[in-house]
MITORRO-30818 format. One record per residue (C-alpha): x, y, z; residue in one letter. Coordinates in steps of 0.2 Angstrom, whole numbers. Example, Ala and Ser with C-alpha at 12.3 -4.5 7.8 and 13.67 -1.06 7.14 Angstrom:
% MITORRO-30818
{{62; -22; 39}; 'A'},
{{68; -5; 36}; 'S'},
END
This chain:
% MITORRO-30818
{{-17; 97; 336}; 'X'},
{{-8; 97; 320}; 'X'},
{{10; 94; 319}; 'X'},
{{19; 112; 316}; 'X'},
{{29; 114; 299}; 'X'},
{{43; 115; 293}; 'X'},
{{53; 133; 292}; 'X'},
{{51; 135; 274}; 'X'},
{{70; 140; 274}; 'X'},
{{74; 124; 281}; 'X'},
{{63; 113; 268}; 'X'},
{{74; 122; 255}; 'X'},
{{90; 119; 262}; 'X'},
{{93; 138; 261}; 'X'},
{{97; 152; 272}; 'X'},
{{83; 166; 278}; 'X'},
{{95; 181; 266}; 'X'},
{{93; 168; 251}; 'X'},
{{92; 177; 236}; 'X'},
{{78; 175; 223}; 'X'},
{{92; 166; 209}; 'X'},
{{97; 154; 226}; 'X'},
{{80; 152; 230}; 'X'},
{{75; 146; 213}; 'X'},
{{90; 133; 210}; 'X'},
{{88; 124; 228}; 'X'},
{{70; 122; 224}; 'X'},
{{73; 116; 206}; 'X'},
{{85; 102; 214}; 'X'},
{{76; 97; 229}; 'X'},
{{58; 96; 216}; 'X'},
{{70; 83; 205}; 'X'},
{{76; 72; 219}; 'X'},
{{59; 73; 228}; 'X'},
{{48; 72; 213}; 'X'},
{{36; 55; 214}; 'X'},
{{41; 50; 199}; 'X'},
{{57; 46; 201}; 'X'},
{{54; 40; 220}; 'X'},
{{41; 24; 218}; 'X'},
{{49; 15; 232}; 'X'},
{{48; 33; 241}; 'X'},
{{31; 35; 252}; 'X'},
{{34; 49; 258}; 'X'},
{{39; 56; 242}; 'X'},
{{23; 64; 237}; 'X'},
{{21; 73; 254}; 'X'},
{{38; 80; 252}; 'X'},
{{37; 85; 235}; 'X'},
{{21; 96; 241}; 'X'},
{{30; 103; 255}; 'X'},
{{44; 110; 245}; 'X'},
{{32; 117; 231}; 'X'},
{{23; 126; 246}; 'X'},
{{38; 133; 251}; 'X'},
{{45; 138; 235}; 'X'},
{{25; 146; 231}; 'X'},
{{30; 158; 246}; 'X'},
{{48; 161; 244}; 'X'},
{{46; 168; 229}; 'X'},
{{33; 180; 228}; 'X'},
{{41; 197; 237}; 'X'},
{{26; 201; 246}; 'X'},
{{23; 182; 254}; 'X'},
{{41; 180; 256}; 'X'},
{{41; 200; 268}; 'X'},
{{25; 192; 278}; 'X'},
{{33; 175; 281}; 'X'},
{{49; 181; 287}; 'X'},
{{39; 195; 300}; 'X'},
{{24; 181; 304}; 'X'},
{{34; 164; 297}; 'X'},
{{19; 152; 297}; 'X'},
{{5; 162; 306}; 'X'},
{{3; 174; 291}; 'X'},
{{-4; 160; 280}; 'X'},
{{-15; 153; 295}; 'X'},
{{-25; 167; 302}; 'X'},
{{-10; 173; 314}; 'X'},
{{-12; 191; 309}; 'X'},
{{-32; 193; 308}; 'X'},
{{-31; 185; 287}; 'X'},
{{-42; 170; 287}; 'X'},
{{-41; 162; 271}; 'X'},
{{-55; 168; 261}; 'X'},
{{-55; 185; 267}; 'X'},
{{-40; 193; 262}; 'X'},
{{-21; 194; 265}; 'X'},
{{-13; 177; 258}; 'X'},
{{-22; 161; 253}; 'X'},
{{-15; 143; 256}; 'X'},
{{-6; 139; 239}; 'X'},
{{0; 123; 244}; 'X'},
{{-12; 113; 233}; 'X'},
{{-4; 96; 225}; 'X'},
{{-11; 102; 208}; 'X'},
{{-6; 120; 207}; 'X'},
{{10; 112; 214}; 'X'},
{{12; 98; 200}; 'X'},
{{11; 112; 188}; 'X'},
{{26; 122; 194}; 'X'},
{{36; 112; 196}; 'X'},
{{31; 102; 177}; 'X'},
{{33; 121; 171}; 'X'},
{{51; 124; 180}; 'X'},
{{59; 105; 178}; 'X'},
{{51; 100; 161}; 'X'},
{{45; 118; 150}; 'X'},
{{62; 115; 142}; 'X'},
{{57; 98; 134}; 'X'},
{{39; 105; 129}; 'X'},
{{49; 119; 121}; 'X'},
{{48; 131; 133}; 'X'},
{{37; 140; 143}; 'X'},
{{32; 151; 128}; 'X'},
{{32; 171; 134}; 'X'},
{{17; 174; 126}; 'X'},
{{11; 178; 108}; 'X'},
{{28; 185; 105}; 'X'},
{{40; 170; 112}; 'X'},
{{34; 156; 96}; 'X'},
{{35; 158; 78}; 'X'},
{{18; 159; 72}; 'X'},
{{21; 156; 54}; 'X'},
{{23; 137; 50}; 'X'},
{{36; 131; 38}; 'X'},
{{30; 121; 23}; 'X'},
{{33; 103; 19}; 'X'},
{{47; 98; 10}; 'X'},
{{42; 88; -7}; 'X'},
{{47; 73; -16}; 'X'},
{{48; 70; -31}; 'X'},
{{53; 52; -40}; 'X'},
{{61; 56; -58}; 'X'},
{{68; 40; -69}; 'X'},
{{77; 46; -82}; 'X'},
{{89; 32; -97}; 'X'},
{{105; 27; -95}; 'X'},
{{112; 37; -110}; 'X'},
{{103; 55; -99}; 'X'},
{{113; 48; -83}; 'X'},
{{129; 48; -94}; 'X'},
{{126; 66; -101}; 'X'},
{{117; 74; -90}; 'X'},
{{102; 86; -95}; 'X'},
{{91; 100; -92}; 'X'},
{{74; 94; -87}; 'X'},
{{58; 103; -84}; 'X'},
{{46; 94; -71}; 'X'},
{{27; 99; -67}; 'X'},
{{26; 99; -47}; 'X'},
{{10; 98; -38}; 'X'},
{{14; 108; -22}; 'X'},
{{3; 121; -11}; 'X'},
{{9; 141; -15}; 'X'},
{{8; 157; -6}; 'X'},
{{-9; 165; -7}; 'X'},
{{-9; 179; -20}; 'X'},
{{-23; 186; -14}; 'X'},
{{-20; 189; 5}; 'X'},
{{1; 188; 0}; 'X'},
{{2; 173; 12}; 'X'},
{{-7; 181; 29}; 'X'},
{{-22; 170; 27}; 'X'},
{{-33; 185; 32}; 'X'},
{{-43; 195; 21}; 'X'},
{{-39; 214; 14}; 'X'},
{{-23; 212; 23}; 'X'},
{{-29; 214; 40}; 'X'},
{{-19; 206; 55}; 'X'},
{{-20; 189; 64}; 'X'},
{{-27; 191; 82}; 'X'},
{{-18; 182; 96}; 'X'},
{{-28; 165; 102}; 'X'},
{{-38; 170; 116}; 'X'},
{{-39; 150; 119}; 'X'},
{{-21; 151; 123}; 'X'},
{{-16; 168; 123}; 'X'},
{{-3; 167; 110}; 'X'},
{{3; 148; 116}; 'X'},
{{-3; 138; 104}; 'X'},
{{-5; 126; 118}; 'X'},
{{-19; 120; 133}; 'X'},
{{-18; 114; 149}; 'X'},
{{-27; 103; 157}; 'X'},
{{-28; 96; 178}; 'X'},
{{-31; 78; 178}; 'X'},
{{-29; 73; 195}; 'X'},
{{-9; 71; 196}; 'X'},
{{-4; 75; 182}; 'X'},
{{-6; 92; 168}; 'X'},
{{-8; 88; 151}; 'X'},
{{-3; 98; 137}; 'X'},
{{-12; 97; 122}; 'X'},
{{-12; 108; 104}; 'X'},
{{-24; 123; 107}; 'X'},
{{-40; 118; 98}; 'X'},
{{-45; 134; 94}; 'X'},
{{-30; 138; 83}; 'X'},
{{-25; 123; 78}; 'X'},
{{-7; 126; 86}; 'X'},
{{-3; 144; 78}; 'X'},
{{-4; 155; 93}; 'X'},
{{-15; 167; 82}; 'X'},
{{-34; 168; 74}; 'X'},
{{-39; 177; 60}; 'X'},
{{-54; 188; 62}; 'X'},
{{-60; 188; 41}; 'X'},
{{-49; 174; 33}; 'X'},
{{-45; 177; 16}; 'X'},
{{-58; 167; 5}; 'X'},
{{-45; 162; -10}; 'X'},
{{-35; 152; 4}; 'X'},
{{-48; 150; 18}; 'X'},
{{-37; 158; 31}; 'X'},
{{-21; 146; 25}; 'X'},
{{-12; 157; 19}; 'X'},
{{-7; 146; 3}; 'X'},
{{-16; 138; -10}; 'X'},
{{-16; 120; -21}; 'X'},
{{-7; 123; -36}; 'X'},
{{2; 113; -51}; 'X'},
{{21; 123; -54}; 'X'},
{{35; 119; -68}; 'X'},
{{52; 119; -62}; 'X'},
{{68; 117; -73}; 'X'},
{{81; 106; -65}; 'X'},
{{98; 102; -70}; 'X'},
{{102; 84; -69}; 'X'},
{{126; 80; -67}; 'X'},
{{129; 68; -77}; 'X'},
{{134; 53; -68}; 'X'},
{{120; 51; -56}; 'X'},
{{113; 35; -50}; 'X'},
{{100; 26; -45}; 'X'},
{{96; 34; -25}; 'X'},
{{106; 48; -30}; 'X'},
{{95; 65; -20}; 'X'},
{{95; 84; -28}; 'X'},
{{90; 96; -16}; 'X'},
{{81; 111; -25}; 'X'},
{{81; 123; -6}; 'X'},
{{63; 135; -5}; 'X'},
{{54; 124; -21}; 'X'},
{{43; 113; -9}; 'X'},
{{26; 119; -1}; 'X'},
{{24; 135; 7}; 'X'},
{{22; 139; 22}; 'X'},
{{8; 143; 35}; 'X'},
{{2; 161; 34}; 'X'},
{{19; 168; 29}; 'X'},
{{31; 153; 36}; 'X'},
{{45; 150; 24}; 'X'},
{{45; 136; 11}; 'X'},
{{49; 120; 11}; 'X'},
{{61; 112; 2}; 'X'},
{{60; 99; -15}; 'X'},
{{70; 84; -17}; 'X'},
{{71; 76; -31}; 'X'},
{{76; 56; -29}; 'X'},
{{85; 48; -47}; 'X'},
{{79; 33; -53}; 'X'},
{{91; 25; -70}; 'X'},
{{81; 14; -79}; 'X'},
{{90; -3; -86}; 'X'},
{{97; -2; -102}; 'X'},
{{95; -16; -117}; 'X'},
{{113; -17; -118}; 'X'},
{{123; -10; -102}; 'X'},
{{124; -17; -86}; 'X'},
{{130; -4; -71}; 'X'},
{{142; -6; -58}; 'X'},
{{147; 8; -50}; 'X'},
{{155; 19; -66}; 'X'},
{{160; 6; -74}; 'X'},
{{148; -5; -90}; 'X'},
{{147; -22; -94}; 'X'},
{{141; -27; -110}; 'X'},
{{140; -46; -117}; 'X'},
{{142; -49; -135}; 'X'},
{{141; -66; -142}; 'X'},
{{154; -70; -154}; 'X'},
{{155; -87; -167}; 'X'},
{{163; -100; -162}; 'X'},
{{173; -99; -177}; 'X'},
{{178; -81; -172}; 'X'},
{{182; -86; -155}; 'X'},
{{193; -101; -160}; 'X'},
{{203; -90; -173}; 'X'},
{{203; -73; -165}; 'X'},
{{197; -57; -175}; 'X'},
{{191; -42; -174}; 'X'},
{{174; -38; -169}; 'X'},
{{164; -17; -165}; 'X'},
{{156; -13; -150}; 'X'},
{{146; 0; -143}; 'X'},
{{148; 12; -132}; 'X'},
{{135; 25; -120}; 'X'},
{{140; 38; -130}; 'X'},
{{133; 32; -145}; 'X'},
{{147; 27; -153}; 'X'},
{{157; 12; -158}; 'X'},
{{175; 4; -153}; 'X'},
{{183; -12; -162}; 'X'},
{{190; -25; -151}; 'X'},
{{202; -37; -155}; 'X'},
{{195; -55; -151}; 'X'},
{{213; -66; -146}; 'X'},
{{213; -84; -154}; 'X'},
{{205; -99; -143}; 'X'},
{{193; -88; -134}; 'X'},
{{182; -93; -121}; 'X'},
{{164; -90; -116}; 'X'},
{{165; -78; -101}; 'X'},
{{182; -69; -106}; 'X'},
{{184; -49; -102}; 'X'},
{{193; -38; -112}; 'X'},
{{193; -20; -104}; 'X'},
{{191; -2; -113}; 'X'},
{{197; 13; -103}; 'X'},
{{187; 28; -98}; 'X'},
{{175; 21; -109}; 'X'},
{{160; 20; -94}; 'X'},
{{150; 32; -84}; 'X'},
{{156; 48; -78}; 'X'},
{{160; 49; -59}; 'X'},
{{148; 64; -51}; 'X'},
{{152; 82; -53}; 'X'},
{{171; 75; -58}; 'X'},
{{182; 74; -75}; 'X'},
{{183; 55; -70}; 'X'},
{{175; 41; -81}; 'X'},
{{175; 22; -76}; 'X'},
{{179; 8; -89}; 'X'},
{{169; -4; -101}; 'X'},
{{169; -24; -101}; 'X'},
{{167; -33; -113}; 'X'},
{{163; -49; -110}; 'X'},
{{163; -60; -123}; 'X'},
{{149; -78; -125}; 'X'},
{{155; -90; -136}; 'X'},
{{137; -95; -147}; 'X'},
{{135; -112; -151}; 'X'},
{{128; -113; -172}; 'X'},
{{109; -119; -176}; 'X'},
{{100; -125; -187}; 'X'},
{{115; -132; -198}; 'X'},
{{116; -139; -215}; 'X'},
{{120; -155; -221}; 'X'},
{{137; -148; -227}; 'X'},
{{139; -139; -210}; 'X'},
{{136; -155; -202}; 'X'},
{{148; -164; -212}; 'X'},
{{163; -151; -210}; 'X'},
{{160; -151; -191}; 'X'},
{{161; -170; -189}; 'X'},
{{175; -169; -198}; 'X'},
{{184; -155; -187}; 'X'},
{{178; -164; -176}; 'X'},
{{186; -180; -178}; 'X'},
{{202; -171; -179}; 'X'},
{{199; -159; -163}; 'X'},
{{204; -170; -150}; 'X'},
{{222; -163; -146}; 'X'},
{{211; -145; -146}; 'X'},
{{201; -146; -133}; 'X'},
{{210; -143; -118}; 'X'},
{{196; -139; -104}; 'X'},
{{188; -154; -110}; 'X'},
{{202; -167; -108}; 'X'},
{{205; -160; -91}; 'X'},
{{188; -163; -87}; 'X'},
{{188; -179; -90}; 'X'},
{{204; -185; -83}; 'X'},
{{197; -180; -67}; 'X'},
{{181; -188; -69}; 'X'},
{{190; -205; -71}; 'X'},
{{201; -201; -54}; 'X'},
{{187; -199; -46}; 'X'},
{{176; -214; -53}; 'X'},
{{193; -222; -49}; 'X'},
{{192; -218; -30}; 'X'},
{{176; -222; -27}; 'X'},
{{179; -239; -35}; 'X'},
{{190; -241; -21}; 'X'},
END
């Protein structure tokens, strides 16, 4: 003799005038503290789980729920004259058909929802956004310019204006998945949901696609786009040119284009931020009396510096505002000079008299290199000790 059940009330944790919206929510909590997953150490968890399913599966259906509370269990059993099998109400306490409510109820929302058929999903698929990888010269990144670019990218279908079916008829909904885009499928335990191979995850089929597009809806092409370029961009610097980047699936909007900035290395400037660097080898006759020397600049033009007497290799002198531009701003950073004191080659025999000359009568003039060397001999001194 089998055991009897439970009131199906009482395996809710409801009373019998429960209304459908209290009868929904104690089921929805008792599936998630119940549910096998989340009660390994449970053993009883799986028989639980199914005993709650089973109640809800009455519960909620109007008719079940009048012939439970006139019949309670005997209505489902034969009790009133209904054998399963031969009319009035058949056992729907099945693990699997259980599994799958309550996946439907506790986990739709993760999936994205339980759908509501061909009208609940967008059926048109957005394009992909496109990148494109533009190096452009230091002197373009100073001024900005105006640059047209040749895009390879997918377009709306002219012939079928982006429907993917021919003569403009209309997409049918799937009747793989009835307008889902998605299957189901029992496996033992568990219900796996998989993109709906008959439509490829679009809900819809198309009787007569068009044949330009093959039922895409777009097609390959190659487009020119003009694209102002700020001055003052960078390297990694990211323009965003909204609707310019594939289209979309049978109608879906477009995709977006970004266009990533690389600045190529310049023979003469170094970057930092907004500011240049530029190194400019001066004589060493120059550097040892000072002078005046031109520079130039990334805006093609040329500024004299003054070199101070008894220059040395590595010195800065600044010119203000005379670097890049800051981005969209009336800011501009500054320009180092930086100046590297060139030793002379390739001398004469005059040359190399006048130096050993100087040099004899230099010694007093040197005074990095008489520093130097006084603290090499303190410390030959030390070690001696």
């Amino acid at each position: 003799m089998s055991m009897a059940k439970r009131d199906y009330y009482e395996t809710l944790g409801v009373s019998k005038g429960a209304s459908a919206e209290e009868l929904k929510k104690a089921y929805r909590q008792k599936a998630k503290e119940l549910h096998p997953d989340r009660n390994s150490e449970n053993p009883n968890a799986e028989a639980q789980f199914k005993e709650v399913n089973e109640a809800y599966d009455v519960l909620k259906d109007a008719d079940k729920k009048a012939a439970y509370d006139r019949f309670g269990h005997a209505a489902f059993e034969g009790g009133t004259g209904a054998r399963p099998g031969q009319g009035g109400f058949r056992p729907q306490g099945d693990f699997a058909s259980a599994f799958s409510d309550v996946f439907d109820d506790l986990f739709g929302d993760m999936m994205g929802g339980r759908g509501g058929g061909a009208q609940g999903r967008a059926r048109a698929a957005r394009g992909n956004d496109l990148r494109y990888n533009l190096r452009i010269s230091l002197e373009e990144a100073y001024g900005g310019l105006q640059k047209t670019i040749a895009v390879p990218t997918a377009v709306s279908c002219g012939s079928c204006k982006g429907t993917g079916a021919e003569g403009g008829s209309e997409p049918q909904t799937c009747p793989t998945c009835s307008g889902m885009g998605k299957v189901r499928a029992q496996q033992g335990f568990f219900t796996v949901e998989r993109t709906c191979p008959t439509c490829n995850g679009m809900g819809q089929t198309i009787k007569n696609p068009c044949k330009v597009c093959s039922g895409a809806g777009r097609v390959e092409k190659e487009k020119s786009l003009s694209v102002n370029i700020p001055a003052g961009v960078e390297t990694g610097t990211r323009i965003r040119l909204a609707g310019e980047g594939e289209a979309g699936m049978r109608g879906g909007p477009t995709g977006d284009l970004y266009i990533f900035i690389e600045v190529k290395d310049h023979a003469l400037f170094q970057r930092d931020g907004n500011n240049l660097f530029c190194r400019v080898p001066v004589s060493m006759a120059d550097a040892a009396l000072g002078g005046d020397i031109e520079v130039p600049t990334i805006d093609g033009g040329k500024s004299r510096v003054k070199i101070p007497e008894g220059s040395q290799s590595g010195r800065q002198m600044r010119l203000r505002a005379k670097g890049m531009p800051a981005l969209r701003s009336k800011e501009f950073g500054d320009m180092f000079i930086e100046l590297a004191v060139e030793t002379p080659v390739n001398l004469t025999a005059r040359q190399k008299e006048l130096l050993r000359e100087f040099h004899a009568l230099s010694e007093a003039n040197n005074p990095q290199t008489a520093g130097f060397f006084s603290a090499v001999k303190s410390f030959w001194d030390s070690m001696k000790g």
